[in-house]
N, C-alpha and C positions, 0 to 999 in steps of 0.2 A: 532591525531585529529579524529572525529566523525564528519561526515555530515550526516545531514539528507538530504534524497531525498524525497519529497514531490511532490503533484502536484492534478492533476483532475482526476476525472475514465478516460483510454483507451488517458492519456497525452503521455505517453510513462518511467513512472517511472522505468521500470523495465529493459527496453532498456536501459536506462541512466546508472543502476548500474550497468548493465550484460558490459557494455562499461568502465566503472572502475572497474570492476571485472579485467578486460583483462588487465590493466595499474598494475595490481598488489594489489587493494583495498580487502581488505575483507570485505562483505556483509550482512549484516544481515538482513533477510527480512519479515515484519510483516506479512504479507501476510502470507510466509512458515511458520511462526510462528503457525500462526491461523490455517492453514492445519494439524500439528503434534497436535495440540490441539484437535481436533475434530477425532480421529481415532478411530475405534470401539471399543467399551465398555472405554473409557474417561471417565473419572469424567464430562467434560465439556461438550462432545456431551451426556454423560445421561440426563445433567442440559438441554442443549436444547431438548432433546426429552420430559422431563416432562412437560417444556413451550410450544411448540409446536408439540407435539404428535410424533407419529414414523412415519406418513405422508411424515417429511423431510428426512428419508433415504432411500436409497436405500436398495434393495433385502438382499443382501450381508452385510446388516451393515453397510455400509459406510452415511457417511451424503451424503445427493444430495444436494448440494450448491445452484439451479438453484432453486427448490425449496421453498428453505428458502431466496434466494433472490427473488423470487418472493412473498413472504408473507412479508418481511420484508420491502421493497420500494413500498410497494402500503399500508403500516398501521403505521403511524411514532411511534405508542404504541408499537406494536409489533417489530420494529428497535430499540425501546428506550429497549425492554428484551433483544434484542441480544446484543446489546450495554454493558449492565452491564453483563451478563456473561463473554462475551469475553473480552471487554477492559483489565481489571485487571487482568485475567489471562494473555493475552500476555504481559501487563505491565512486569507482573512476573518473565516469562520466556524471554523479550528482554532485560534486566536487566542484567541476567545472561550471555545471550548470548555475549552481548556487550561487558561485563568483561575479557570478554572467548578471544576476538577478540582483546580488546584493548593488552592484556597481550602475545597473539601472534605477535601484530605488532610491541611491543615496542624495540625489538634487530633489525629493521630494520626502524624506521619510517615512515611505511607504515601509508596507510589510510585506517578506517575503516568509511564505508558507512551501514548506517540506512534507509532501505527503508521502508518507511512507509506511504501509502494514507490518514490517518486521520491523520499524527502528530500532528497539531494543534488543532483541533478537540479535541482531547483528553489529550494537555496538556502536549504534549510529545516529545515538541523542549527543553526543561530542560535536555533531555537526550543526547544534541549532543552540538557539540561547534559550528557550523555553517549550515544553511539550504539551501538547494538548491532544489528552484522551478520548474517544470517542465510543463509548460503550451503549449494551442494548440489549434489553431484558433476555435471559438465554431462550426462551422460546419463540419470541420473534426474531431474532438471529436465525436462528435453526427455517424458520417458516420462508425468511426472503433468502437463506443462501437456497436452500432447495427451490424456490423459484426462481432466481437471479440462472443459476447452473443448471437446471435441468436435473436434479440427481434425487437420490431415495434419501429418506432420514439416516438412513446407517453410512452414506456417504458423505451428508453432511455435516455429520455431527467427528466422521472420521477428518475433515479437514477442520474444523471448531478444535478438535483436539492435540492437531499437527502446530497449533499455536499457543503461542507462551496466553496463560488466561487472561478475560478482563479486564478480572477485580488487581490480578499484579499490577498491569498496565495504568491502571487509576491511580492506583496509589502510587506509581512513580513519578507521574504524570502532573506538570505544573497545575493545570487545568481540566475538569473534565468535564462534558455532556451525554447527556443521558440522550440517546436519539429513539426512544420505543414511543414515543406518544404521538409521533406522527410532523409533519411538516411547519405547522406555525410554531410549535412550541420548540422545534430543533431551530428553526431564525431569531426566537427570543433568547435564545442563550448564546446563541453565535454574536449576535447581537452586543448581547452585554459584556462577551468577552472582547469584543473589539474596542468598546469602548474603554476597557480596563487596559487595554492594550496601546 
């Protein structure tokens, strides 16, 4: 089986799979995805340096993330270029990836976990045989993206915004967890869905 983990910026997605990682899931993480995508001299990060200049890298070549999310959630045209480079590329390579992972699990009947912040967004619960949501009171959202990022509430709450909301995400969602109450209570629910699982 395939879950997807989905959920809101700074929900806690990655707690949740780093916590079925440990239960024995293998992971696959759009996120990492899009990082091994963007590495100096890429196809991809040249395609974004052409659209938005060498402004976004760093010294070194490396892309500066901080930067290009800052161009990218304050201009929803310029979110719509990053948008079509990257999607279809990680399309690409989480594809493989997944294949990679189902074909390692299948002498064991393990579970492999899809973590992915836009699955929906971009069409990409077709890829999993069940979803699980991972949502979080909106003002502890708002409290850890603005810690997690360094940024003001008016920029946090501008990338809160730049995403399809929550409550949709729950309701589409095979499964959901509530992650605002803090650490043991996000393992008892992780918990119980594994064993539903």
């Amino acid at each position: 089986m395939i879950l997807g983990v989905t959920g809101g910026i700074a929900a806690g997605k990655s707690t949740v799979a780093k916590m079925l990682a440990d239960k024995g899931a293998l992971v696959v993480s759009a996120d990492e995805l899009s990082r091994q995508l963007v590495l100096p001299q890429s196809p991809v990060l040249l395609q974004l340096v052409q659209r938005f200049s060498d402004k976004i890298l760093n010294c070194d070549g490396t892309l500066n993330r901080r930067k290009l999310g800052d161009l990218v959630f304050s201009d929803p045209c310029a979110r719509q270029d990053l948008e079509s480079i990257m999607h279809p590329a990680i399309a690409r390579l989480s594809q493989q990836c997944l294949q990679q992972a189902v074909t390692q699990q299948k002498s064991t009947g393990g579970l492999v976990v899809y973590e992915a912040p836009l699955l929906y967004e971009v069409g990409a619960e077709s890829r999993v045989d069940k979803v699980l949501a991972v949502i979080v009171d909106d003002d502890v959202q708002l409290q850890r993206l603005q810690q997690r990022d360094r940024c003001d509430i008016a920029a946090a709450q501008n990338r809160v915004d730049s995403q399809m909301p929550q409550c949709e995400k729950a309701l589409r969602a095979d499964y959901v967890i509530n992650n605002s109450l803090g650490l043991d209570n996000l393992q008892r629910q992780v918990d119980a869905i594994y064993r539903e699982l």
